[in-house]
C-alpha positions in Angstrom: 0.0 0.0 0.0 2.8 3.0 -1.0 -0.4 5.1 -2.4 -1.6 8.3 -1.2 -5.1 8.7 0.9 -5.2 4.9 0.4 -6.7 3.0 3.8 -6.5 -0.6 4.8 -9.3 -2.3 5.4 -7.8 -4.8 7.6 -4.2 -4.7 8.7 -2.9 -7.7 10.3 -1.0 -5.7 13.1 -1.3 -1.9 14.1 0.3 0.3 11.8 0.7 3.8 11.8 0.3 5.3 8.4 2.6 8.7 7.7 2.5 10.2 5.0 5.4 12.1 3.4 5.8 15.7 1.2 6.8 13.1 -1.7 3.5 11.4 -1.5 4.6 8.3 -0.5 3.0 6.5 2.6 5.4 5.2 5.0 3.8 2.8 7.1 5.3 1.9 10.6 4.8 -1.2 12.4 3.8 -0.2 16.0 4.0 -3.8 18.2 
């Protein structure tokens, strides 16, 4: 999932989405 305003509809673990000035989503795994 690297696109922009894009939301998971149900992530196996908690993940923190960030999103960048490039566009790209970074998503962190938060255990």
């Amino acid at each position: 999932a690297e696109k922009t305003g894009e939301r998971l509809h149900a992530p196996p673990v908690p993940v923190r989405v960030e999103t960048r000035d490039k566009g790209s989503t970074s998503i962190c795994t938060s255990v």
